[in-house]
C-alpha positions in Angstrom: -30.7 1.3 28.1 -32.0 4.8 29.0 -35.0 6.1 31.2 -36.5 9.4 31.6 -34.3 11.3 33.8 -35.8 12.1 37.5 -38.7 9.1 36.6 -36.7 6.6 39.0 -36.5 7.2 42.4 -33.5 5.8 44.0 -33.0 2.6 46.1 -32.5 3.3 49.7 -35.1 6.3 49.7 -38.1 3.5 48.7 -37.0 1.1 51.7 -39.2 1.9 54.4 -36.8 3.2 56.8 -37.2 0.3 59.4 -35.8 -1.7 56.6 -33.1 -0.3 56.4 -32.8 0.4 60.2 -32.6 -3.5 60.5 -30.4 -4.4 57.7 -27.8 -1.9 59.1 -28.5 -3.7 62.9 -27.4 -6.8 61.0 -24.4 -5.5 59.2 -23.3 -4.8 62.7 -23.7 -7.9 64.4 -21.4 -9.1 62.0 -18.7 -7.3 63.4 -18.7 -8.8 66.8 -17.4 -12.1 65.1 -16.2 -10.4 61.5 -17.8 -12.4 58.6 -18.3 -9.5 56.5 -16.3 -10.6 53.8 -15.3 -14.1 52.3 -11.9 -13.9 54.9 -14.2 -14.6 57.8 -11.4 -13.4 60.3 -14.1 -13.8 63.0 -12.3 -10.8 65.2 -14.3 -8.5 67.7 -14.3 -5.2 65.7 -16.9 -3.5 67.9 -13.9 -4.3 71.0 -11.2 -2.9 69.0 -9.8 -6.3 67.6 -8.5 -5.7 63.7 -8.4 -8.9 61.3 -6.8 -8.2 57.6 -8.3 -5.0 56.4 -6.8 -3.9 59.7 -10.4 -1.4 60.2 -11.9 -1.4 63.8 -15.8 -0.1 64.0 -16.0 3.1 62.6 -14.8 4.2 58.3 -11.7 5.2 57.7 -11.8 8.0 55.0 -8.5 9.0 53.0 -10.5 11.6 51.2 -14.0 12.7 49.1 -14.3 15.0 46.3 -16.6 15.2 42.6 -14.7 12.9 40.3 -14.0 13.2 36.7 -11.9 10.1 36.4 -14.6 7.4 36.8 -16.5 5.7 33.7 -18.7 8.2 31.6 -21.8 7.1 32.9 -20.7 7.3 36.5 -19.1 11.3 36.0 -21.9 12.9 33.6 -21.3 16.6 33.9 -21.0 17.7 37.4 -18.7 14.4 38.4 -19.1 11.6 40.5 -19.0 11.8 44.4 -16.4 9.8 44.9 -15.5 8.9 49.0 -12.0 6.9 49.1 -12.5 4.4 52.1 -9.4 2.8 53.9 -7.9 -0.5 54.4 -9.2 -3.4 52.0 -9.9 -7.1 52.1 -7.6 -7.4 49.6 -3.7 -7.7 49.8 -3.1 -6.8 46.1 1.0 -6.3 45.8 0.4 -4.0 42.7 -2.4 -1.4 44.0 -2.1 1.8 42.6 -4.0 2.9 45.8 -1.7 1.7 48.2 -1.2 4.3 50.6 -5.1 4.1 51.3 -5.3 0.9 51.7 -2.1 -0.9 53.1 -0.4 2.1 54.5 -3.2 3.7 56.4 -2.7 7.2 55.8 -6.6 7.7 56.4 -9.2 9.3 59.2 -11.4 7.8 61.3 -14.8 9.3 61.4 -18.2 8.9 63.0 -21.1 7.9 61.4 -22.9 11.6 61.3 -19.2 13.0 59.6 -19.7 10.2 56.9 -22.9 11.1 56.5 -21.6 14.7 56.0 -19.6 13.5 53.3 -22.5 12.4 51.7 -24.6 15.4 51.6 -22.0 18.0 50.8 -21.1 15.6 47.5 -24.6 16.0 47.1 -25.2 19.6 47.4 -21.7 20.2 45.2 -24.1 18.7 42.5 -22.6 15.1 42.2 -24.5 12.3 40.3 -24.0 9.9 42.9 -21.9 8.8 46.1 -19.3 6.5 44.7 -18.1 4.4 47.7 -14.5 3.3 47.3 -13.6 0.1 48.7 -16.6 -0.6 50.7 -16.3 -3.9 51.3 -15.0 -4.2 55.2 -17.0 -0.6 56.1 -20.7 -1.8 55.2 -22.0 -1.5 58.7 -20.8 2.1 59.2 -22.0 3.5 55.8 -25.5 1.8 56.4 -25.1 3.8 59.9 -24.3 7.2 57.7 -27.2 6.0 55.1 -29.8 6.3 57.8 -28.2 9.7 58.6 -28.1 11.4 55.2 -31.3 9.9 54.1 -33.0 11.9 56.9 -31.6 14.8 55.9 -32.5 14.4 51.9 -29.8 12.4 50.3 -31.3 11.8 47.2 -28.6 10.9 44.8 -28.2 6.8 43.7 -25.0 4.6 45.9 -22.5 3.1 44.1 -20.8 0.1 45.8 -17.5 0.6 43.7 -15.2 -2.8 44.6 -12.5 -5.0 44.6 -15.1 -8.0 43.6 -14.0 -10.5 47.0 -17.4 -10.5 48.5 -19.7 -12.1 50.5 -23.0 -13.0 49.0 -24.6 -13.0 52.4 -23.3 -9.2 52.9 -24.1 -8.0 49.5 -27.7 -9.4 50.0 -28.1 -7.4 53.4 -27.6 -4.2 50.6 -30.6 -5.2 48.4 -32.8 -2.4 48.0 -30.1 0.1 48.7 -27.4 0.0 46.2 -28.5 1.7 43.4 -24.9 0.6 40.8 -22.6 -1.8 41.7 -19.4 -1.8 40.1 -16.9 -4.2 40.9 -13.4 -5.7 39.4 -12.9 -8.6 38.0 -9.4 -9.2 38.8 -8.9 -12.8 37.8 -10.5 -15.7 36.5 -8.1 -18.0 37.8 -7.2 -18.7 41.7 -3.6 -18.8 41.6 -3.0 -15.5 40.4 -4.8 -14.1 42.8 -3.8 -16.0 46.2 -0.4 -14.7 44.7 -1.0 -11.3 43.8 -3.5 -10.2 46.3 -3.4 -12.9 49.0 -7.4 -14.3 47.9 -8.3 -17.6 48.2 -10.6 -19.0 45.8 -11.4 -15.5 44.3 -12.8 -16.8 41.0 -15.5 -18.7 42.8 -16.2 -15.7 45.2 -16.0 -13.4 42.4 -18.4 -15.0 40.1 -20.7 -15.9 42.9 -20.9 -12.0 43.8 -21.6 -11.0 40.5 -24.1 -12.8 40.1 -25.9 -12.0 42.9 -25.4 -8.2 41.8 -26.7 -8.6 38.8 -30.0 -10.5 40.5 -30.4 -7.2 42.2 -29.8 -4.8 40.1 -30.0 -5.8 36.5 -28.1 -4.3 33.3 -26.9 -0.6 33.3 -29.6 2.0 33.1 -29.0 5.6 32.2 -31.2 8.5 31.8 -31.6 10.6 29.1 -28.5 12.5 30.1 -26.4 9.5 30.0 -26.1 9.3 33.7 -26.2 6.7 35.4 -29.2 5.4 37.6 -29.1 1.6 38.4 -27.5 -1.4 37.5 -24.1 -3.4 36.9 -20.5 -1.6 36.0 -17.7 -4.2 35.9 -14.4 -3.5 35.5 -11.4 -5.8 34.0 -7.6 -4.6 33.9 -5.7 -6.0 32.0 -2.2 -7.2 33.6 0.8 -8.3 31.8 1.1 -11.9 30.4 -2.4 -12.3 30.7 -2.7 -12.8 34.2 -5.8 -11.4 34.4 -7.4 -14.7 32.7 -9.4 -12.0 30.2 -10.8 -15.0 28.1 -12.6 -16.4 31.2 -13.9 -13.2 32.4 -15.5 -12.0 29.1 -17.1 -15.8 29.0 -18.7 -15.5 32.2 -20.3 -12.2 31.8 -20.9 -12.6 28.0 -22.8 -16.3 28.5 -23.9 -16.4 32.7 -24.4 -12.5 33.4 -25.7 -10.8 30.5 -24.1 -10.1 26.8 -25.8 -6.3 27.9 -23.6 -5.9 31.1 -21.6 -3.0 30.6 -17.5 -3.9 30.7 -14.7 -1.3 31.2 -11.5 -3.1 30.1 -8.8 -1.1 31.6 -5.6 -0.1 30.3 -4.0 1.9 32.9 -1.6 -0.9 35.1 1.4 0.1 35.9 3.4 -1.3 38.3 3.7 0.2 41.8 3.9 -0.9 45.2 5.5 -4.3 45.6 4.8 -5.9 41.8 8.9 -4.6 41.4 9.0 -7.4 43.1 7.8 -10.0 40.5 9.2 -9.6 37.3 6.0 -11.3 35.8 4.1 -8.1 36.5 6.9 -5.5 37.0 6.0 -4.3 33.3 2.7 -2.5 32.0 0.8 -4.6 29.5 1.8 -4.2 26.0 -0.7 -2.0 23.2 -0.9 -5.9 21.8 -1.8 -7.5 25.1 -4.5 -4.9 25.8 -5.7 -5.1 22.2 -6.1 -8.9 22.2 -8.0 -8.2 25.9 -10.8 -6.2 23.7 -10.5 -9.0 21.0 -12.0 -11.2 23.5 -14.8 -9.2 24.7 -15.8 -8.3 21.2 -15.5 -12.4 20.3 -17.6 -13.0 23.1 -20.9 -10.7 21.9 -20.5 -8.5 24.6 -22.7 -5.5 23.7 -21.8 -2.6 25.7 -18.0 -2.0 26.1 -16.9 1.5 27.9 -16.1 3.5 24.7 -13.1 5.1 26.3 -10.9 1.9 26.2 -10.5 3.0 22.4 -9.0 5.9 24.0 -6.7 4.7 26.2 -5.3 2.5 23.3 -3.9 6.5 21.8 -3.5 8.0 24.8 -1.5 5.1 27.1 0.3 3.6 24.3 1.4 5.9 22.1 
């Protein structure tokens, strides 16, 4: 699905800008009694109280850079601007990103230094801003929106995440997330309470989607191959099938859309704490990932990330 390139222009720059004034007044009410995300600690962020991400009012930022690691569509030619966010509503014991998000090591920055962020990625000739772990930080990147948008930020916003969201937050962003690409980490709930501490994570997961998809549609790229609006989900495969792939390629294949645009990911290993759980103290075998495409192929999906053939040579040769 392509489009003319420069024909579309992006989200947050066609809200009128009292729009999105108000949606980021809402986003920050909700910190005053956290409900951002489906945990619903209900702690006074704005008075310095931390629930389980363990992030007060302002972003925590490990780091921002172009990116040339991301999905095709995402990195182009001049990579994806790529801003790694800290803490996460997610307790994942295997996260391969661990010192960002349980360990801390991260920055606190205002609103007009995120912003910043924004526009040098920008300038540097970036595709879009690709917003790492997002989640728990909405009200102070729609505070850095309003900043950046002033000053020309014209590139789209990619709401890159862990997939345990709140509808009611993700509906504040309509009209200002250009792509939204999130994991699906499991179909089932018991390997993820275990694993990353989520209660009812299929449910939330699915419900998200969904609501993503109402907003945004299938993938679009220009006629580059960047790019511009849409859906990019995620899948990685775990050992022992964990990861429920079956389930996941069901539910995008038969109640998303057979056009939604999968990356099935081959690159697990085990770090952090999964030493800890011999179930998932291995990578996944070249016939465990293989079967994991098997099932998207079986279930008509149209429009797999061509770089999972790939990884098959390069990870598991």
């Amino acid at each position: 699905m392509t489009e003319e390139a420069g024909t579309r222009e992006v989200s947050y720059r066609r809200l009128p800008p009292e729009v999105l004034r108000d949606r980021a007044r809402q986003a920050r009410a909700l910190l005053s009694e956290c409900v951002l995300c489906p945990r619903r600690c209900r702690v006074n962020r704005l008075e310095g109280q931390r629930g389980f991400c363990r992030t007060g009012e302002r972003a925590l930022v490990s780091s921002f850079s172009p990116h040339f690691g991301e999905e095709d569509p995402l990195v182009g030619r001049r990579g994806s601007g790529t801003i790694f966010l800290g803490g996460c509503n997610l307790g994942c014991l295997f996260c391969q990103n661990y010192r960002i998000s349980h360990l801390g090591e991260t920055e606190e920055v205002s609103a007009e230094r995120l912003a910043s962020m924004m526009l040098w990625l920008e300038e540097e000739g970036c595709h879009n801003i690709n917003l790492v772990t997002p989640t728990h930080q909405v009200p102070a990147i729609l505070d850095a929106l309003i900043l950046a948008r002033q000053k020309g930020l014209s590139i789209p916003l990619v709401y890159n995440c862990g997939g345990y969201e709140s509808v009611d937050t993700i509906r504040l962003l309509e009209g200002i997330v250009d792509i939204y690409m999130p994991d699906i980490k499991f179909s089932r709930d018991e390997p993820a309470r275990k694993y990353c501490q989520a209660e009812g994570y299929s449910d939330v997961v699915r419900a998200a989607v969904l609501e993503m998809y109402r907003q945004v549609g299938d993938l679009v790229m220009d006629a580059t191959g960047v790019a511009r609006r849409g859906l990019l989900v995620r899948h990685l495969v775990l050992p022992g099938g964990l990861a429920g792939t079956a389930e996941v390629v069901r539910f995008l294949a038969q109640e998303v859309s057979r056009d939604t645009y999968l990356n099935v990911m081959a690159q697990y290993h085990p770090c952090y704490k999964a030493f800890d759980y011999p179930e998932i103290a291995r990578r996944p075998t070249r016939e465990e990932y293989l079967e994991a495409l098997d099932l998207a192929e079986q279930a008509r999906l149209r429009r797999l990330d061509h770089r999972t053939g790939r990884a098959v040579r390069m990870l598991f040769r």
